[in-house]
KOLFI-368168 format. One line per 5 residues: number of its first residue (from 1); their letters; for each residue z, y, x of N, C-alpha, C, O, CB. Coordinates in Angstrom, 1 decimal, m for minus. Glycine has a CB too. Example, Ala and Ser with C-alpha at 12.3 -4.5 7.8 and 13.67 -1.06 7.14 Angstrom:
BEGIN
1	as	7.8/m5.7/13.2/7.8/m4.5/12.3/7.8/m3.3/13.2/8.5/m3.3/14.2/9.0/m4.5/11.3; 7.1/m2.2/12.8/7.1/m1.1/13.7/7.9/0.0/12.9/8.0/1.1/13.4/5.7/m0.6/14.1
This chain:
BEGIN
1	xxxxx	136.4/103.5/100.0/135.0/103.1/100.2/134.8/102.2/101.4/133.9/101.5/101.7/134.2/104.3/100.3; 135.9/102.4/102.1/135.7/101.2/103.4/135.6/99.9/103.2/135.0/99.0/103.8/136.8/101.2/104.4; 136.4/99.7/102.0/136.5/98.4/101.6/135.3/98.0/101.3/134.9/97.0/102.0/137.2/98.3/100.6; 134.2/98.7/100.2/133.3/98.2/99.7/131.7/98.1/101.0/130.7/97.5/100.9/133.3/99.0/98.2; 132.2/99.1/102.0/131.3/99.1/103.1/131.8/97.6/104.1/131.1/96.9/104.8/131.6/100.7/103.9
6	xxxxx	132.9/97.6/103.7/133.1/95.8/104.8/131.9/94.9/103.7/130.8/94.4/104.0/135.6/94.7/104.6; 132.5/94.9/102.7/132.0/93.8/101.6/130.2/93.5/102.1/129.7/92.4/102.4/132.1/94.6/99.6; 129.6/94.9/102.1/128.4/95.2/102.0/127.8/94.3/103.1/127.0/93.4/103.0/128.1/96.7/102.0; 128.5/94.9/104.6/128.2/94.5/105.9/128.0/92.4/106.2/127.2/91.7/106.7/129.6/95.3/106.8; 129.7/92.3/105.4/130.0/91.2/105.4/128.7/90.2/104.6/128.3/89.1/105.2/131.4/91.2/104.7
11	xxxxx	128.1/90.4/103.6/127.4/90.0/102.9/125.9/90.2/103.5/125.1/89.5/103.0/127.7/90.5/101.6; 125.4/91.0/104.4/124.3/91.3/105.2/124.8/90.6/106.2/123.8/89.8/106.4/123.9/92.7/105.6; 125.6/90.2/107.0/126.1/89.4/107.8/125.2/88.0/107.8/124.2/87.6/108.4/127.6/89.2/107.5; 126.5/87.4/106.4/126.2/86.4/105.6/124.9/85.9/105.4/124.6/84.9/106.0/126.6/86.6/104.5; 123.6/86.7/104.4/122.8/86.5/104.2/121.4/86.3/105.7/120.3/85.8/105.7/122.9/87.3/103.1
16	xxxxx	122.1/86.9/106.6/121.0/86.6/108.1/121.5/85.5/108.7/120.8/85.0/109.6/120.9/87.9/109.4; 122.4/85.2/108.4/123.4/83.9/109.0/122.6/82.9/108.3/122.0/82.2/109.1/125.3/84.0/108.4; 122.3/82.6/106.7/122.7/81.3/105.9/120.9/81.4/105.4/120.1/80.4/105.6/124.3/81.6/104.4; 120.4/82.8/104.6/119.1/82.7/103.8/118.1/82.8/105.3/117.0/82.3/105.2/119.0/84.2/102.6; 118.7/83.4/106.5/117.4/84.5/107.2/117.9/83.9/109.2/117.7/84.4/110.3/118.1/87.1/106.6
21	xxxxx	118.6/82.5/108.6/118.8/81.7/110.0/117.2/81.9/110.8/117.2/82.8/111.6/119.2/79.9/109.6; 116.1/81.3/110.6/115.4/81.0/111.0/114.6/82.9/111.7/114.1/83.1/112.7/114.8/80.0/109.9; 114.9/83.8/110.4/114.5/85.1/110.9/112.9/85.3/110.3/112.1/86.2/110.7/114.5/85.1/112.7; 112.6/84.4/109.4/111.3/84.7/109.0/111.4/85.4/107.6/110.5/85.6/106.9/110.4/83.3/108.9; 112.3/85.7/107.5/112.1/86.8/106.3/111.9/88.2/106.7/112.0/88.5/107.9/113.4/86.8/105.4
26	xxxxx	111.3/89.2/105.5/111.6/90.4/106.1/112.5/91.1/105.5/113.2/90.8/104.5/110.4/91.1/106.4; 112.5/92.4/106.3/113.6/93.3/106.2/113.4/93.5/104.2/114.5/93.7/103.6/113.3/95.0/107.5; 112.6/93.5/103.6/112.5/93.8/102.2/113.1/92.6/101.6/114.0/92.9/100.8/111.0/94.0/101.7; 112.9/91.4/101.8/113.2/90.4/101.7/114.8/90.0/101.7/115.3/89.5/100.8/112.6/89.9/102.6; 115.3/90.3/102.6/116.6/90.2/103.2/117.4/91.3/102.6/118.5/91.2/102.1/116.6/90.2/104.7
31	xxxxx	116.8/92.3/102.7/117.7/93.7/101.5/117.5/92.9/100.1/118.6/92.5/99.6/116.5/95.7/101.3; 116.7/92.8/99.6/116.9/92.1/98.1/117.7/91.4/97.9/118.5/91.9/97.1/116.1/91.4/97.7; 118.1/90.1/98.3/118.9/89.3/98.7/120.6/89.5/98.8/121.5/88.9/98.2/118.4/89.2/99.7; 120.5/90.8/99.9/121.6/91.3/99.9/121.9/92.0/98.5/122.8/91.7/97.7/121.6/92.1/100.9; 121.0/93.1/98.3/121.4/93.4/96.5/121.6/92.2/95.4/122.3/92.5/94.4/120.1/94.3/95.7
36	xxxxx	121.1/91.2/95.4/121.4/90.4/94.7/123.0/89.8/95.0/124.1/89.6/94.4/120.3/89.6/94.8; 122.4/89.6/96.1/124.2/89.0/96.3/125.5/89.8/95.8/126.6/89.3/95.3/124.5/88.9/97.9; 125.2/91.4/96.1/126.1/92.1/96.0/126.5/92.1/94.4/127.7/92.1/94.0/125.7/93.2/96.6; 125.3/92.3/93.5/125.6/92.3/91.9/126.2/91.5/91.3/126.8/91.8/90.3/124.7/92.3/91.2; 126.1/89.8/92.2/127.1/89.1/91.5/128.3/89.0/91.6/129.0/88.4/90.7/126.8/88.3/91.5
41	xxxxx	128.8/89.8/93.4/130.3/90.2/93.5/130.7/91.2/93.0/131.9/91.3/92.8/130.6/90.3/94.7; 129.8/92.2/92.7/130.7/93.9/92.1/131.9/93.6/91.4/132.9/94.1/91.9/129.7/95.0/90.8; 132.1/92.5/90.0/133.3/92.7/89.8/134.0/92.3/90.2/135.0/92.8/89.6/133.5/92.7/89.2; 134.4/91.3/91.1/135.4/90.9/91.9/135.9/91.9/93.3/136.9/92.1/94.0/134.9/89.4/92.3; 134.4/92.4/93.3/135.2/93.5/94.6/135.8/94.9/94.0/136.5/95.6/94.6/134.0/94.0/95.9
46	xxxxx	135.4/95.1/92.9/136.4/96.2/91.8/137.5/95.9/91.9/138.3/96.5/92.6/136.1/96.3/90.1; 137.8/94.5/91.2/139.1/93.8/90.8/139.8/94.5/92.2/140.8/95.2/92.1/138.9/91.8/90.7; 139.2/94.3/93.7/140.4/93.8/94.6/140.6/95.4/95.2/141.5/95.6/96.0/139.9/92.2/96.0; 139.5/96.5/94.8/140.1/98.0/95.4/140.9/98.0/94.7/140.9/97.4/93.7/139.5/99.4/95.4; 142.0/99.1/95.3/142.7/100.1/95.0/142.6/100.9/94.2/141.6/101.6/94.4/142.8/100.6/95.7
51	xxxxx	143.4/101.2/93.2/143.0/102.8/92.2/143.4/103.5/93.0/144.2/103.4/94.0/143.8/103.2/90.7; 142.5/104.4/92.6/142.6/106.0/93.5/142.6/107.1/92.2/141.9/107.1/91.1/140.8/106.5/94.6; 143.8/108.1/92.6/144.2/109.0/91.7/143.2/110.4/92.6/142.8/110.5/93.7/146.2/109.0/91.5; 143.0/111.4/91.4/142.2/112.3/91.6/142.9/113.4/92.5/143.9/113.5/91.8/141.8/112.7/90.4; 143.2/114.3/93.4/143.0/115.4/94.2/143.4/116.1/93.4/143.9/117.0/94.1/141.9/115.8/94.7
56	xxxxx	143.6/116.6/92.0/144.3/117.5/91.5/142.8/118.5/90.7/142.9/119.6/90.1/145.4/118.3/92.8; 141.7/117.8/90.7/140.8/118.4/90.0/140.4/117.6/88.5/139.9/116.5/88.3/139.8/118.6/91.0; 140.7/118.6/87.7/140.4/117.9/86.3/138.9/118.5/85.9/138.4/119.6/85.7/141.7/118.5/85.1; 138.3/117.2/85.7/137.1/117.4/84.4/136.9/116.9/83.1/137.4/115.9/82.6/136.0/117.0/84.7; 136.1/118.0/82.7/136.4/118.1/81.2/134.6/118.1/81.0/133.7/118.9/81.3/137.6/119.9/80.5
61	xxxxx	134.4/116.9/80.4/133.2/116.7/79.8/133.0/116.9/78.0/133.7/116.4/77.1/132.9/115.2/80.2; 132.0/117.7/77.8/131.6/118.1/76.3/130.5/116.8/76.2/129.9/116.4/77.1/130.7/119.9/76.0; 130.6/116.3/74.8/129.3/115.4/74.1/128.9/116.5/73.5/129.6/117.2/72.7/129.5/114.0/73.1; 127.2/116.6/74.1/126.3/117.5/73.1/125.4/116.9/72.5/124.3/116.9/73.1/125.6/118.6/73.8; 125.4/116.3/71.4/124.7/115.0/70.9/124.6/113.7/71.5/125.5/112.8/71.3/123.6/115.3/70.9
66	xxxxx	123.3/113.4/72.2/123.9/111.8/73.0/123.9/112.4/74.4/124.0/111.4/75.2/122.8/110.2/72.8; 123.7/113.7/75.1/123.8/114.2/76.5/125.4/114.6/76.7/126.1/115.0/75.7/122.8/115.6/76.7; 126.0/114.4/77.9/127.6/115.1/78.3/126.8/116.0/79.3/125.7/115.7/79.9/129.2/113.9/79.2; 127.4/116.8/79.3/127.7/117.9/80.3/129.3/118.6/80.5/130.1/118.6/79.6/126.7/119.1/79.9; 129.5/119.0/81.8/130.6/119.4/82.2/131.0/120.4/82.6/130.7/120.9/83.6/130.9/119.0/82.9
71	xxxxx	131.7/120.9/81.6/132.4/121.6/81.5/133.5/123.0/82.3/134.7/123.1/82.2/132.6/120.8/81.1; 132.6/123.8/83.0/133.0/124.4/84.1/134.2/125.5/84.3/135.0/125.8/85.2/132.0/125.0/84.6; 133.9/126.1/82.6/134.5/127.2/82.5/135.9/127.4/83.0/136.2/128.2/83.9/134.4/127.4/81.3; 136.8/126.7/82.6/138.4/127.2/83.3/138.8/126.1/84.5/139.8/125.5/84.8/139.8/127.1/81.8; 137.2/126.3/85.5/137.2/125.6/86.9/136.8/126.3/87.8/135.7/126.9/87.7/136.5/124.4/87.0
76	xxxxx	137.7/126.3/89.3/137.2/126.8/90.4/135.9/126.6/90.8/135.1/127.4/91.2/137.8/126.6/91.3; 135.6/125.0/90.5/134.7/124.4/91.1/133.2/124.1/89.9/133.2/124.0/88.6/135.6/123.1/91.7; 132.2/124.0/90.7/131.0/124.1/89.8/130.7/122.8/89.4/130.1/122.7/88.3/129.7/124.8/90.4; 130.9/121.4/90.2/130.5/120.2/90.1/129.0/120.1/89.9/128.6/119.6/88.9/131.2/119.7/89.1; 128.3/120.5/90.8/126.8/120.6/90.8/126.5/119.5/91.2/125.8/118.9/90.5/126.2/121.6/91.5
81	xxxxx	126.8/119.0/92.1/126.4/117.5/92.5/126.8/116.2/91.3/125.9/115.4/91.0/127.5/117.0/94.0; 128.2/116.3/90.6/128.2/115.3/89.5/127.5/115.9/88.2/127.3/115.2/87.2/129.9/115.0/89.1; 127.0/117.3/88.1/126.4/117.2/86.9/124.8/117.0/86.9/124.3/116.9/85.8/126.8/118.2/86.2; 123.9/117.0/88.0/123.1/116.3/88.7/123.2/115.1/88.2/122.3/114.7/87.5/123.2/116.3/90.0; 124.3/114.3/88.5/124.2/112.7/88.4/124.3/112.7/86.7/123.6/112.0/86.2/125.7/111.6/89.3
86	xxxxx	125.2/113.5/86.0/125.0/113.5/84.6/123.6/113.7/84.2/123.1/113.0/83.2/125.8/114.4/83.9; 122.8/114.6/84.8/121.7/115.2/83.9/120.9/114.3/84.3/119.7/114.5/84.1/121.2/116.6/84.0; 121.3/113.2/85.0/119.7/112.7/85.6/118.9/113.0/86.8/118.1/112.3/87.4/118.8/113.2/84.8; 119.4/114.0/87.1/118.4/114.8/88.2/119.4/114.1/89.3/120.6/114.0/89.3/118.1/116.8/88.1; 118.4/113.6/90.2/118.3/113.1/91.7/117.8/113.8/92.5/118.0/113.4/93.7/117.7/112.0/91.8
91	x	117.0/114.8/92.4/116.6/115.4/93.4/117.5/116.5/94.5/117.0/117.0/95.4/115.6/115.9/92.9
């Protein structure tokens, strides 16, 4: 993740440097910008991480029609935070 935190910085750098010389943009302005910029690098900055192999924890996702859920039973761990991100729920 450091990597993709340089990218991020580098590109907020960039964009106050080149779009936001003058400084009359605002902070909403200049975040956009930066997300924009960033969407058009994502796959080149995929391309250039590292694979990362897992910690030794396996998940096992069920399709229950067009919803997944995950699968806890023969796991130490509850995965409450990734099945949150499966169900949707952000809160």
């Amino acid at each position: 993740m450091s990597e993709l935190s340089s990218v991020i910085s580098e590109t907020q750098r960039r964009i106050d440097e080149t779009q936001n010389a003058n400084g009359k943009m605002s902070y909403s302005e200049v975040n956009r910008a930066v997300k924009e910029s960033l969407v058009q690098k994502f796959p080149e900055v995929l391309e250039k991480m590292p694979m990362r192999e897992a910690d030794g924890q396996d998940i096992k996702l069920i399709k229950d029609g067009k919803k997944w859920t995950i699968d806890t039973s023969e796991s130490d761990y509850s995965f409450e935070s990734l099945q949150k991100e499966f169900s949707g729920s952000f809160n």
